[in-house]
C-alpha positions as CSV (number, residue, x, y, z in Angstrom):
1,X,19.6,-43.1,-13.1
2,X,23.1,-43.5,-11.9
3,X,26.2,-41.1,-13.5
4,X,29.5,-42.0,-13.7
5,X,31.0,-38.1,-12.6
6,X,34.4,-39.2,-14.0
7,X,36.6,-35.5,-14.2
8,X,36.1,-35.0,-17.8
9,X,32.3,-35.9,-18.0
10,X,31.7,-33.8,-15.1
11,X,34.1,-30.9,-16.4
12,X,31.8,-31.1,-19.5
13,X,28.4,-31.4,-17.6
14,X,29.4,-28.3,-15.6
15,X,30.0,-26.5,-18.7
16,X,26.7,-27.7,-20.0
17,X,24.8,-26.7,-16.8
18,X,26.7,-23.3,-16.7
19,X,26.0,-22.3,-20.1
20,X,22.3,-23.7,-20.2
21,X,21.7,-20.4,-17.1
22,X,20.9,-23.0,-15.3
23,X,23.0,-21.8,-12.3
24,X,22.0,-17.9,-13.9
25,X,21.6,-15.2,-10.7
26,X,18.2,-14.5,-10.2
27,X,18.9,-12.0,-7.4
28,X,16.6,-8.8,-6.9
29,X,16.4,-6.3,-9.9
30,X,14.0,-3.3,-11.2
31,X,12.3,-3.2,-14.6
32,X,12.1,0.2,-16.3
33,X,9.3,1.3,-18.3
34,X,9.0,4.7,-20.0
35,X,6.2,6.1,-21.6
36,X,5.4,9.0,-23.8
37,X,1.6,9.4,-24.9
38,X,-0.2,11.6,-26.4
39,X,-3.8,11.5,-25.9
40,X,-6.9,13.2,-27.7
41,X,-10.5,13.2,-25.2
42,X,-13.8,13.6,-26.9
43,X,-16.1,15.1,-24.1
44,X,-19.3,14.6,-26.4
45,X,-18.3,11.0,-26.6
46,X,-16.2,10.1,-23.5
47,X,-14.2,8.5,-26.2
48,X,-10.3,9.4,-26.4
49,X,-7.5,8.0,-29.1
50,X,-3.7,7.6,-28.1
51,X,-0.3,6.9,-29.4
52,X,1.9,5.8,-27.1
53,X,5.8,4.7,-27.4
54,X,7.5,2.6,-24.5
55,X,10.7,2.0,-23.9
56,X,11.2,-1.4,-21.7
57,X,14.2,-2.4,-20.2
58,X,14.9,-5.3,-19.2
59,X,17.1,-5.8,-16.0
60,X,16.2,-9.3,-15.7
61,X,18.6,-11.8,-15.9
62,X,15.8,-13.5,-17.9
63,X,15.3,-13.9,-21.7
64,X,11.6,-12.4,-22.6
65,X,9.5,-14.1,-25.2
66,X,6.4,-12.6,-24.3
67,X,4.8,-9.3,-22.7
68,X,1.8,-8.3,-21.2
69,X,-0.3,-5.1,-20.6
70,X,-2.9,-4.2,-18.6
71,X,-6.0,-2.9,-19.5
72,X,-8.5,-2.1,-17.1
73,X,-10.9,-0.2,-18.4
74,X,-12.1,-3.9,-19.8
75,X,-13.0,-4.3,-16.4
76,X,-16.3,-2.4,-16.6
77,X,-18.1,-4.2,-19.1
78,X,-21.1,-6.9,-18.1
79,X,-19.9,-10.8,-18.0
80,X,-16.0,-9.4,-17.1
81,X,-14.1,-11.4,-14.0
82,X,-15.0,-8.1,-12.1
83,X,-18.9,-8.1,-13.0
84,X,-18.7,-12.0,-12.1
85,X,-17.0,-11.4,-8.9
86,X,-19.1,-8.4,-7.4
87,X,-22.2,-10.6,-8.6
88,X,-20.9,-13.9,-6.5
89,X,-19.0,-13.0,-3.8
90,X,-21.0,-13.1,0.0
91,X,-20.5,-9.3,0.4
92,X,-20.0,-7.3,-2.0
93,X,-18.8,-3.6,-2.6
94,X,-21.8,-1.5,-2.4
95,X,-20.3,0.7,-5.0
96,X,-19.8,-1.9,-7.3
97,X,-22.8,-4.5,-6.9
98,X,-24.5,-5.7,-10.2
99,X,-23.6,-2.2,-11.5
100,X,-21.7,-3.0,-14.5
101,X,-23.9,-6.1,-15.7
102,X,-26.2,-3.0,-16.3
103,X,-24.5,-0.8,-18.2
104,X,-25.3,0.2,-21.6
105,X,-22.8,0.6,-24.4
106,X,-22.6,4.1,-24.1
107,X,-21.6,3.4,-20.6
108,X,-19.0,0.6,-20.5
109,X,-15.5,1.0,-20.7
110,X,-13.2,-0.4,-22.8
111,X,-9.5,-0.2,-23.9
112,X,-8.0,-1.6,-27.1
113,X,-4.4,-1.9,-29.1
114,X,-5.3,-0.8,-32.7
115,X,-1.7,-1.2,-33.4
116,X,1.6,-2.2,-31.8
117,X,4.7,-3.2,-33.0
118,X,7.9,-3.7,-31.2
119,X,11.6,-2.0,-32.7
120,X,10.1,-1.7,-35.9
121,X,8.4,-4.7,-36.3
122,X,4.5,-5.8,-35.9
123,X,3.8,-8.5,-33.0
124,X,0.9,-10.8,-32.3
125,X,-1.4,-9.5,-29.4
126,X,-5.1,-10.9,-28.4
127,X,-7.4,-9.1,-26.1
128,X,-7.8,-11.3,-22.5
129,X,-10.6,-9.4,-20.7
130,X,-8.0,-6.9,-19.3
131,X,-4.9,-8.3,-20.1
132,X,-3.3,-7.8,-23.2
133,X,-1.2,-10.9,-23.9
134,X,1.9,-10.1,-26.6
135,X,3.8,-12.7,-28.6
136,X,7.2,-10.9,-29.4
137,X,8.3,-11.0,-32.6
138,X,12.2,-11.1,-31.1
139,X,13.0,-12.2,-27.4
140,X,14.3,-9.3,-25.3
141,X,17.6,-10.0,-23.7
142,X,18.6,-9.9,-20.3
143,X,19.9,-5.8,-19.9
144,X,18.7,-4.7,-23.1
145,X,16.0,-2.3,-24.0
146,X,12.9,-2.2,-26.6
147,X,10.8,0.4,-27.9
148,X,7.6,-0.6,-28.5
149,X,5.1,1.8,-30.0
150,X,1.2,1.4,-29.6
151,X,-1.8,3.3,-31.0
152,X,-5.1,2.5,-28.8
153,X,-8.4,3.9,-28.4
154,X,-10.9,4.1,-24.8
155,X,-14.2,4.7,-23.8
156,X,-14.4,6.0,-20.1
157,X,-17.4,4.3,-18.4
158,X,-20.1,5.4,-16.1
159,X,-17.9,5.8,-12.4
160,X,-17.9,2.8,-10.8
161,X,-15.0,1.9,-8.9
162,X,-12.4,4.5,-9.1
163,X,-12.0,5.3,-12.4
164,X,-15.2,7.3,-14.6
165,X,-17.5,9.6,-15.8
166,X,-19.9,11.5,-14.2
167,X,-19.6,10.5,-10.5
168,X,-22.6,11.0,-8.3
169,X,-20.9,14.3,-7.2
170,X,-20.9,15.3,-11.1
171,X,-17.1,15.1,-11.4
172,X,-16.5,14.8,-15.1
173,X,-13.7,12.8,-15.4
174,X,-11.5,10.7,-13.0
175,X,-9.0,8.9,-15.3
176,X,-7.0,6.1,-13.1
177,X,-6.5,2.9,-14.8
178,X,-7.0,4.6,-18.5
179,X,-3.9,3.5,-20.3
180,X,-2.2,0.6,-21.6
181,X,0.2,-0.5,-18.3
182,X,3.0,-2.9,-19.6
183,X,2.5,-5.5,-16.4
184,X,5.8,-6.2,-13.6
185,X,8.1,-8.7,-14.2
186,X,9.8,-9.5,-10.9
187,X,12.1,-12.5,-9.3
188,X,9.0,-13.9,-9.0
189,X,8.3,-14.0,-13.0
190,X,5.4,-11.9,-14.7
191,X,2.2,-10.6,-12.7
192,X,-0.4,-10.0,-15.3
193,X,-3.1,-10.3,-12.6
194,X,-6.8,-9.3,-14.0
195,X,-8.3,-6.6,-12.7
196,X,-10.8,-7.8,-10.2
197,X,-11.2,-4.4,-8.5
198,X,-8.1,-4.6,-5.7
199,X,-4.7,-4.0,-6.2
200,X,-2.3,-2.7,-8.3
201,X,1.6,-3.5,-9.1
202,X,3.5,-1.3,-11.6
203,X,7.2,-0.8,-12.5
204,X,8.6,2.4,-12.1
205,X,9.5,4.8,-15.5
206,X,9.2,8.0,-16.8
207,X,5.9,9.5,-18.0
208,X,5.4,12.2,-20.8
209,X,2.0,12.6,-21.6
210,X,0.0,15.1,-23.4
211,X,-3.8,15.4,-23.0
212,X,-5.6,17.3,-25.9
213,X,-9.1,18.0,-24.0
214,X,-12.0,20.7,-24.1
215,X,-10.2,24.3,-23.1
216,X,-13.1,24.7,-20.9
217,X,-12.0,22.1,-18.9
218,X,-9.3,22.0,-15.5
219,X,-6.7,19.2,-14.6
220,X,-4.7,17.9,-12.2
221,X,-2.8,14.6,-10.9
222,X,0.0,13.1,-11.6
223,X,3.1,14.6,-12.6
224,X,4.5,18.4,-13.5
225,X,2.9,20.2,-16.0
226,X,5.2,21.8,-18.3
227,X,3.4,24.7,-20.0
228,X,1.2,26.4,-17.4
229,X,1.6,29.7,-19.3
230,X,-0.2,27.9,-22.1
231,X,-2.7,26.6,-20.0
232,X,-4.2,29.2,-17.1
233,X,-6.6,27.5,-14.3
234,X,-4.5,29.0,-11.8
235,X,-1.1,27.0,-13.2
236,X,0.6,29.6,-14.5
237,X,3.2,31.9,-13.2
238,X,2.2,34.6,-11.0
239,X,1.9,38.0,-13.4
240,X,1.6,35.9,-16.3
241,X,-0.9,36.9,-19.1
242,X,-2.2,33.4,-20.4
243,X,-3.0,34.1,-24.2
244,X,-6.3,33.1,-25.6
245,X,-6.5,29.2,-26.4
246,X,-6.8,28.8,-30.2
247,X,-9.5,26.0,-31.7
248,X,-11.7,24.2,-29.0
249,X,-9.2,22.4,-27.2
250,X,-6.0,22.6,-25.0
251,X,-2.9,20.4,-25.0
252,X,-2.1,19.8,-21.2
253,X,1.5,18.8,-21.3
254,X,2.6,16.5,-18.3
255,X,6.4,15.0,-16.8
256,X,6.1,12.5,-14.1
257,X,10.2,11.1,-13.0
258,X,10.4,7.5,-11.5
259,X,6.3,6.8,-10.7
260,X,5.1,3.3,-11.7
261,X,1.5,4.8,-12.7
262,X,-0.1,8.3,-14.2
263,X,-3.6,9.4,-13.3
264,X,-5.0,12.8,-14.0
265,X,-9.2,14.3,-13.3
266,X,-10.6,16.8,-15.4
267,X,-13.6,18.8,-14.4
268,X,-14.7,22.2,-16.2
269,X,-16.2,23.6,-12.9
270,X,-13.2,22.6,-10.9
271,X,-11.4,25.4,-8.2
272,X,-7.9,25.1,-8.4
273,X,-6.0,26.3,-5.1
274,X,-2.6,25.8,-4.3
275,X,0.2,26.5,-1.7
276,X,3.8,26.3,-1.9
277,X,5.3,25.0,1.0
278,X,9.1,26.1,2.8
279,X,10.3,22.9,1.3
280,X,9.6,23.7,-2.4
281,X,6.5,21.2,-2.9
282,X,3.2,22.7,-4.1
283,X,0.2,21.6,-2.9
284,X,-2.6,21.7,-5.3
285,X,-6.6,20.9,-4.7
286,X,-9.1,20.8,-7.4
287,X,-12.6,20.9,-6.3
288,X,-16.2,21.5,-7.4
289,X,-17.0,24.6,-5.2
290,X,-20.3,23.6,-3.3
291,X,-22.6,24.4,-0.1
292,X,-21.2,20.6,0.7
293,X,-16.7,21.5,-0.3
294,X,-15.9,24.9,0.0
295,X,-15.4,25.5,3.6
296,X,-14.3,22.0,4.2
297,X,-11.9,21.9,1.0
298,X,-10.5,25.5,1.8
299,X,-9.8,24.7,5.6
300,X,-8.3,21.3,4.1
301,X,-5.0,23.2,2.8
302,X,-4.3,23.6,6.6
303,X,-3.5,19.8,6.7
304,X,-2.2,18.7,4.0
305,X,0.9,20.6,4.2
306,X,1.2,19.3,7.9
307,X,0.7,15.9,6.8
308,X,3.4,16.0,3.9
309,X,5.6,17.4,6.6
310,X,5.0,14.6,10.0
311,X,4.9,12.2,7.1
312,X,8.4,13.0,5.7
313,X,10.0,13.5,9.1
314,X,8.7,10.3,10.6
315,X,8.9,7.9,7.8
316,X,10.8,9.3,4.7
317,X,11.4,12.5,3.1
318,X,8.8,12.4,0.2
319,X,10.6,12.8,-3.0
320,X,8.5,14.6,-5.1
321,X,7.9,18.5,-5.7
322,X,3.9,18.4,-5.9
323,X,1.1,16.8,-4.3
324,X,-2.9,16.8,-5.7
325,X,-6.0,16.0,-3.4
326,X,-8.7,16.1,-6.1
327,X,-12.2,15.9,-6.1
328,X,-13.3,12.2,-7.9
329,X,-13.2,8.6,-7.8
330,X,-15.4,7.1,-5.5
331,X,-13.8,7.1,-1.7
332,X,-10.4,8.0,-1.6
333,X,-7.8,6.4,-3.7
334,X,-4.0,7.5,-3.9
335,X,-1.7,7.9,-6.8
336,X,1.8,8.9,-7.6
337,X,1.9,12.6,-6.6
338,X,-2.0,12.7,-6.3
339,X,-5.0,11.0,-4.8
340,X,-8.9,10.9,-5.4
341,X,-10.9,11.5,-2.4
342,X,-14.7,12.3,-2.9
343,X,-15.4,15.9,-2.3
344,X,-19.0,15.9,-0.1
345,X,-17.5,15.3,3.2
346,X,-17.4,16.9,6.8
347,X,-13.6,18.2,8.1
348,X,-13.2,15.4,9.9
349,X,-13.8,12.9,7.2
350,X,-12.3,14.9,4.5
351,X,-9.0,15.3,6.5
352,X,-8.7,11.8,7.2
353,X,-9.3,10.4,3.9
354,X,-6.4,12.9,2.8
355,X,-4.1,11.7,5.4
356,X,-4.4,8.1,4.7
357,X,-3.9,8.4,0.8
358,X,-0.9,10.7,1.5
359,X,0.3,7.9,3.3
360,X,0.5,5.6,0.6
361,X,2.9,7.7,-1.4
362,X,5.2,6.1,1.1
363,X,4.3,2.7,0.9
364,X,2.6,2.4,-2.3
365,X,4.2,5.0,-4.2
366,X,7.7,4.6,-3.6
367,X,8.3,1.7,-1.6
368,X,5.5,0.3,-3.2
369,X,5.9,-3.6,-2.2
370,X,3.2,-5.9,-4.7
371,X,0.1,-4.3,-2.7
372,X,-1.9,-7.1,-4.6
373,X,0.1,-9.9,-2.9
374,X,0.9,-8.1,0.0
375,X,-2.1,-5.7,0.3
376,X,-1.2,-5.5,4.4
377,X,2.0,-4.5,3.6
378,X,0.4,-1.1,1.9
379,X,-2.7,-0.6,3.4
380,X,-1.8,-1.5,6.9
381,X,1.3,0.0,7.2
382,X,-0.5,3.6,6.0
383,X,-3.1,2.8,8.6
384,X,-0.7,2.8,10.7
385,X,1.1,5.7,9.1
386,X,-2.0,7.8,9.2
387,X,-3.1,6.8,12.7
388,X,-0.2,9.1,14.0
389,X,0.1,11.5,12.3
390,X,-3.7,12.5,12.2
391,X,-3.4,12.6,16.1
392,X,-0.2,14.7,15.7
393,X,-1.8,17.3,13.4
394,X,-5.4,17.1,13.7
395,X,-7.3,14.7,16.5
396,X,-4.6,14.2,19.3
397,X,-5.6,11.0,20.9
398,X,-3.6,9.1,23.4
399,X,-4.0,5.4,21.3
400,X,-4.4,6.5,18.0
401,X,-3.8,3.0,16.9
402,X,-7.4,1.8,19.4
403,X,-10.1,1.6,15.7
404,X,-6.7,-0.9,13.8
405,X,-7.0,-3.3,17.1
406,X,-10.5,-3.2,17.0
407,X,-10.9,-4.5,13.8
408,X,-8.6,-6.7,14.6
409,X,-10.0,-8.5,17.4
410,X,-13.4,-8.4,15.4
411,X,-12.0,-10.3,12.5
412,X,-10.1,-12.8,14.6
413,X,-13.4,-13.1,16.1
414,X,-15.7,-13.2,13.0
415,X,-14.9,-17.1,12.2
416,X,-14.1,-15.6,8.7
417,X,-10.0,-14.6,8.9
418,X,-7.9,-15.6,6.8
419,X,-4.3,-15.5,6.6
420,X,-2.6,-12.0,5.5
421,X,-0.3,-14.0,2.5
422,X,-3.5,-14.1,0.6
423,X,-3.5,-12.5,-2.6
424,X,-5.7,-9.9,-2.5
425,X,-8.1,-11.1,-5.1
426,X,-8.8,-14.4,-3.9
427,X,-10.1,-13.6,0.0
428,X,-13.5,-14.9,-0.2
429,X,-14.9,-12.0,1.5
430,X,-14.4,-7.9,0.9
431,X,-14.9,-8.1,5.1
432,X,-11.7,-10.3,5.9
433,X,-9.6,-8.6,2.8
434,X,-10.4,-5.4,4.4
435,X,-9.9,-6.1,8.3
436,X,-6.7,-8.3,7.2
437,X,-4.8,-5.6,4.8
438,X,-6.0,-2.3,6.8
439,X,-6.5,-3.5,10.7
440,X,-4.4,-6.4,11.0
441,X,-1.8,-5.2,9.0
442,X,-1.5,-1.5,11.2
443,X,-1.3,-3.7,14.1
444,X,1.8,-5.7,12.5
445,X,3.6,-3.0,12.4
446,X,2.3,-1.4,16.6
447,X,3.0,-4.4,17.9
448,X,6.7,-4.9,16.2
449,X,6.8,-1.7,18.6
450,X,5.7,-3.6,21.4
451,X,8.5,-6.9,20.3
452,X,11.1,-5.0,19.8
453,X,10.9,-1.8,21.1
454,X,9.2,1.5,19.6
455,X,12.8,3.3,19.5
456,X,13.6,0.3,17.8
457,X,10.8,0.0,15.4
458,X,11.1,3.5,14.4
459,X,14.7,3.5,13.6
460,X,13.7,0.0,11.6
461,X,11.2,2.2,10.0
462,X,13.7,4.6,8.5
463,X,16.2,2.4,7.4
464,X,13.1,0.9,5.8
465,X,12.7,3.6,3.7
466,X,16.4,4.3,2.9
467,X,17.0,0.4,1.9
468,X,13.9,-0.3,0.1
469,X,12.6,3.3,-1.8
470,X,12.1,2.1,-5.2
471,X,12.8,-1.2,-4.8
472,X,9.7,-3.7,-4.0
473,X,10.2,-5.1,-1.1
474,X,8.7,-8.0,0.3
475,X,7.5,-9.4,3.8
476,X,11.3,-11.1,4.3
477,X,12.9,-7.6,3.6
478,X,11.2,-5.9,6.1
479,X,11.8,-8.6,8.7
480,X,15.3,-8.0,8.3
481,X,15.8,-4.7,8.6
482,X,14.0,-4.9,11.7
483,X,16.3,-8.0,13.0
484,X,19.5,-5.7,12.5
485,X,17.8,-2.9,14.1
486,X,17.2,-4.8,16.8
487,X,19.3,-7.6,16.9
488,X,16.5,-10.1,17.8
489,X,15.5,-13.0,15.7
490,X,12.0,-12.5,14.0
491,X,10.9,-15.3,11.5
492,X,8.6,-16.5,14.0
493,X,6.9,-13.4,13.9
494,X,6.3,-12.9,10.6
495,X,5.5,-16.6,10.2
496,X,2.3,-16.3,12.5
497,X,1.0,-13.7,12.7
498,X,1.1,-13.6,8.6
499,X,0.7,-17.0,7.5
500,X,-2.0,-18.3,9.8
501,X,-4.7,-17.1,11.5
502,X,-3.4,-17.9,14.8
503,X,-4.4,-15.7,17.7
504,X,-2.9,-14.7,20.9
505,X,-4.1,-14.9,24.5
506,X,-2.0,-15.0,28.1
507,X,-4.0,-15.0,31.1
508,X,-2.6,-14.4,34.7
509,X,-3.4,-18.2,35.8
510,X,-2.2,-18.2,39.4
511,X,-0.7,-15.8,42.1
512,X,0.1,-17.1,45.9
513,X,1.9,-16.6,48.5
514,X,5.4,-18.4,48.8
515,X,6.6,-16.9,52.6
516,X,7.8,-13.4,51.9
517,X,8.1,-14.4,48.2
518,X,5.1,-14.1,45.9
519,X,4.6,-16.7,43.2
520,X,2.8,-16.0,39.6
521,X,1.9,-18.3,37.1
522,X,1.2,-17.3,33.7
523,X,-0.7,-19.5,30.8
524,X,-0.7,-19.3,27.3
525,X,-4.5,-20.1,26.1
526,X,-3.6,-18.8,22.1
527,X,-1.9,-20.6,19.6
528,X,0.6,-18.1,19.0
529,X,3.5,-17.3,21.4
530,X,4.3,-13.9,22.2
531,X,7.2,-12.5,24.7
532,X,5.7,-10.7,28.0
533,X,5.6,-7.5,29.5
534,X,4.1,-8.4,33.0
535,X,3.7,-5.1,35.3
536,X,3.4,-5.4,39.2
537,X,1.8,-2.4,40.9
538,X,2.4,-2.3,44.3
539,X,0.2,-0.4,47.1
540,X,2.9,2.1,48.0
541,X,2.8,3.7,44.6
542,X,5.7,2.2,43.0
543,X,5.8,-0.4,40.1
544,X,8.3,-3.0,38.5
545,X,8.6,-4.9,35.2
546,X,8.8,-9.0,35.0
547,X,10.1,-9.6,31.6
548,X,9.4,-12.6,29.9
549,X,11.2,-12.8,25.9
550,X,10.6,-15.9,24.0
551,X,13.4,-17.9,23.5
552,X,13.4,-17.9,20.3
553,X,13.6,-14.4,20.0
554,X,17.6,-15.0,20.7
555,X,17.6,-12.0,22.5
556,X,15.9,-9.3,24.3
557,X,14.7,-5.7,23.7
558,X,16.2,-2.9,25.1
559,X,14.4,-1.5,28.2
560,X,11.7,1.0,26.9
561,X,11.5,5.1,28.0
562,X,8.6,5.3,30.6
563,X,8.2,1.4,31.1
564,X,9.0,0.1,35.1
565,X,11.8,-1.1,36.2
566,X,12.6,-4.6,34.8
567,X,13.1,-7.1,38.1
568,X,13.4,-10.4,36.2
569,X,14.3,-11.2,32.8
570,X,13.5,-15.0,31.9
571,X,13.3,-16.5,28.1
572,X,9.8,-18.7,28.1
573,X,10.4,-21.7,25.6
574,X,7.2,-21.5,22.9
575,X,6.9,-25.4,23.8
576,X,6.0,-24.9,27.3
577,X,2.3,-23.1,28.0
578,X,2.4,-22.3,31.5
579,X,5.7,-19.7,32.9
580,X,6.1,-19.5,36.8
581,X,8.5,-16.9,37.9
582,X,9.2,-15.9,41.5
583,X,9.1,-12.0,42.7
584,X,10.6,-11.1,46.3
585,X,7.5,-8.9,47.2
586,X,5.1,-10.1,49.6
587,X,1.8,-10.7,48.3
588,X,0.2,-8.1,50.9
589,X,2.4,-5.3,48.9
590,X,0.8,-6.2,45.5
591,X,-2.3,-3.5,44.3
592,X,-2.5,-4.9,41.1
593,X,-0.7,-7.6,38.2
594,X,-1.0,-7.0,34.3
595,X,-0.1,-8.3,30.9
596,X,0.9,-5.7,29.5
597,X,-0.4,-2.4,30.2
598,X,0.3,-0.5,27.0
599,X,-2.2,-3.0,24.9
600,X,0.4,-3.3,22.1
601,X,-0.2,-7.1,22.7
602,X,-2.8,-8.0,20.1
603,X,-4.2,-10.0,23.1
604,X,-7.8,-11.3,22.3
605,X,-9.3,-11.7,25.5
606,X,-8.1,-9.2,27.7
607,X,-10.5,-10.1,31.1
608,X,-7.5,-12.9,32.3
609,X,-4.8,-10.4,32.0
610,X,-5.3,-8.1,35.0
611,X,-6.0,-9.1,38.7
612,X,-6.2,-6.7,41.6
613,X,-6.2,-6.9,44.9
């Protein structure tokens, strides 16, 4: 079709195309979604009622015709996507495994909308296995807000996977996942994934919730509770008389400020303990006092202060004014302001699991990228998190980051890898989901250390924090804060090592004599090019650097604390697989030759990077 763009047609086509929001920003922006709920739990029934009334903005520059919420208790009923899924996939989650085909209606779990009408006025909703899908009866405009008000009712099933009743370690209740979530709307449209049993993706809002429950029974998780004077179980102010509850229940009374999800445990034989560090956050644990947690859970309040405090130095002051490690859910789990770690564990395990949940309230809680499509970007980067600062408070170790290579160089061995920009749901094994999100994704972030430098990288990492706190950040984001840290170019980076399975392996190919001179070949055997750290050792003791950037790294890093001397600096083209560089050292003087010493290169076959003489 051919147009005529005479000035007055296209004057009025512009016009047109202008007013259509055809040309409309769709730049970055945050939905807000904030809650109040109240909440009634039958402990003979596991059954609970709810009211809850949201208010949703929308910061879109997007016109909203339809909603959706989230409701995963759904999950745990036989025939959902996550029975079918457990039930067909090559390697299933030993905790889940035909599980919930078995259960019986007493058992399942389920959440449903009874009512819901939005400013006043009823909508159409139908029940999707756990997606509630909402036909608005209004559009929401771009910057406008609307209160929608709900009335629901939930079963809690047997524990399963995370959420539950009655875990093997007899924890009552561990409530994750309980409520209806109103799902994220991003730049990337709506995300009303089902829940398969991976990730999660929330928007950020302002919980009140009250939780009407037996008075026998403690609670903890997310949030502040506001009347611990009514309450007791160790809440309330020191010297404070806590009257006698009245009826057979308590109202727990809860605030949570800018958290994108609300989870709470209840147990009537829990231990409260709690400590308040220097820097005004409390830290609570709740715990069933055993032979197996006592000891363990009592010597845990040594760490978990520690943790809060290496964590916040090193990677971003953590906002909040209370942390929870409670006993429940299934492994460990994190949560805003709270995590659930099963309770039956040595020190060692105990402590670790705690470290590593703490650490996503960094990247899951509050920088909180979409873990479901970028799982690495969460779980790897608290690997990676966690790694240090368990050696710094706990198990000093020299390569705390040795167990994320590891698994690494298994999965790129396995045959079974696939590439880290697969949504979490859809890997076709639990193995590569795993070794992708939590191995491969810690050594992303060592070996950005290793590109451009760990001053570098560390800097990068706060100004990570500082840009991107609250915000959702994706894989691009962080590249660039990185590139300005640095000043290097890093696309190609990211586009390996995340969007293939492409591995890397250098091997020392060659080294003769050239008269006084000494001659050294390397080869690239890998797919993916990687800039060089080559190390010379010579017999006398002394050592020197050969340093070999790609070129398409437009750049170099800046000479590393502790590293050699650098003798030769030379850009190696990606194109070209063999780099032959020239050192003024007699061949005699060499003791040894490596690729990189430090073992930040994610090298796969490390045999062909040394030779001695």
């Amino acid at each position: 079709m051919y147009l005529n763009l005479t000035k007055p047609f296209f004057g009025l086509f512009l016009l047109m195309v202008l007013s259509s929001g055809v040309f409309a920003q769709t730049g970055r922006f945050q939905q807000a979604a904030n809650y109040q709920m109240d909440v009634d739990m039958n402990v003979e029934t596991n059954q609970y009622t709810g009211t809850q009334v949201l208010i949703y903005t929308n910061n879109s520059p997007d016109t909203l015709t339809r909603v959706f919420y989230h409701l995963y208790y759904n999950a745990f009923q036989p025939g959902s996507m996550m029975d079918e899924r457990s039930r067909s996939i090559a390697d299933p989650d030993r905790r889940v495994g035909d599980r919930i085909s078995k259960l019986k209606p007493d058992e399942i779990g389920y959440l449903r909308v009874s009512s819901l009408t939005m400013n006043g006025k009823p909508v159409k909703y139908s029940e999707v296995g756990t997606i509630l899908e909402v036909e608005l009866a209004e559009p929401i405009l771009p910057n406008t807000d609307a209160k929608f008000e709900m009335s629901f009712n939930g079963q809690v099933p047997i524990q399963i996977r995370r959420s539950g009743r009655d875990s093997e370690e007899g924890v009552r209740y561990s409530m994750s996942q309980w409520y209806p979530k109103m799902s994220e709307y991003d730049e990337q449209g709506w995300h009303a994934n089902p829940y398969i049993g991976r990730e999660f993706y929330g928007i950020w809002g302002d919980f009140d919730v009250k939780i009407s429950i037996d008075k026998t029974y403690v609670l903890g998780g997310t949030g502040y509770l506001q009347n611990p004077n009514e309450i007791g179980h160790g809440y309330e102010d020191e010297g404070v008389k806590v009257p006698e509850a009245k009826g057979e229940k308590l109202t727990w009374h809860f605030k949570a400020p800018k958290v994108h999800d609300f989870m709470w445990a209840a147990d009537p034989k829990y231990r409260h303990d709690k400590f308040l560090m220097d820097n005004g956050i409390t830290v609570h644990h709740l715990y069933i006092p055993s032979d197996e947690t006592t000891e363990n859970w009592v010597k845990l309040m040594d760490y978990t202060p520690k943790a809060i405090e290496f964590m916040s130095e090193h990677f971003g002051q953590y906002p909040y004014k209370q942390y929870s490690v409670i006993q429940g859910g299934d492994g460990g789990m994190e949560y805003p302001m709270a995590t659930l770690v099963t309770g039956g564990r040595n020190l060692n395990g105990l402590v670790g699991v705690m470290i590593h949940e703490l650490g996503h309230s960094w990247y899951q809680g509050v920088i909180a990228t979409n873990e479901a499509l970028y799982p690495w970007m969460d779980e790897g980067f608290t690997s990676y998190a966690a790694a240090l600062t368990s050696s710094a408070i706990f198990r000093p170790s020299e390569s705390p980051l040795r167990g994320s290579y590891a698994g690494y160089y298994r999965l790129a061995s396995s045959g079974k890898e696939e590439p880290m920009s697969t949504h979490s749901d859809h890997y076709n094994t639990n193995g590569a989901y795993s070794s992708a999100a939590y191995s491969k994704g810690a050594v992303f972030m060592a070996q950005m250390g290793y590109i451009i430098g760990e001053e570098a990288r560390d800097r990068g990492i706060h100004s990570y924090w500082n840009t991107w706190s609250f915000k959702h950040p994706n894989v691009n984001d962080y590249i660039r804060i990185m590139e300005k840290e640095s000043g290097l170019e890093l696309d190609w980076y990211k586009e390996y090592f995340v969007y293939t399975t492409k591995t890397i392996d250098y091997a020392i190919k060659n080294v003769s004599a050239d008269g006084d001179a000494t001659e050294i070949t390397l080869e690239r055997i890998g797919l993916m090019p990687m800039p060089i750290d080559l190390v010379i050792t010579y017999k006398d003791g002394t050592s020197e650097m050969v340093y070999l950037p790609l070129e398409i790294m437009r750049g170099e890093k800046t000479p590393e604390a502790g590293a050699p001397n650098r003798v030769i600096s030379q850009d190696w083209p990606w194109t070209n697989l063999t780099k032959t560089i020239t050192i003024n050292k007699n061949m005699d003087a060499i003791k040894s030759i490596e690729i990189d010493p430090s073992k930040r290169l994610a090298d796969i076959d490390q045999k062909n990077n040394k030779v001695e003489y």
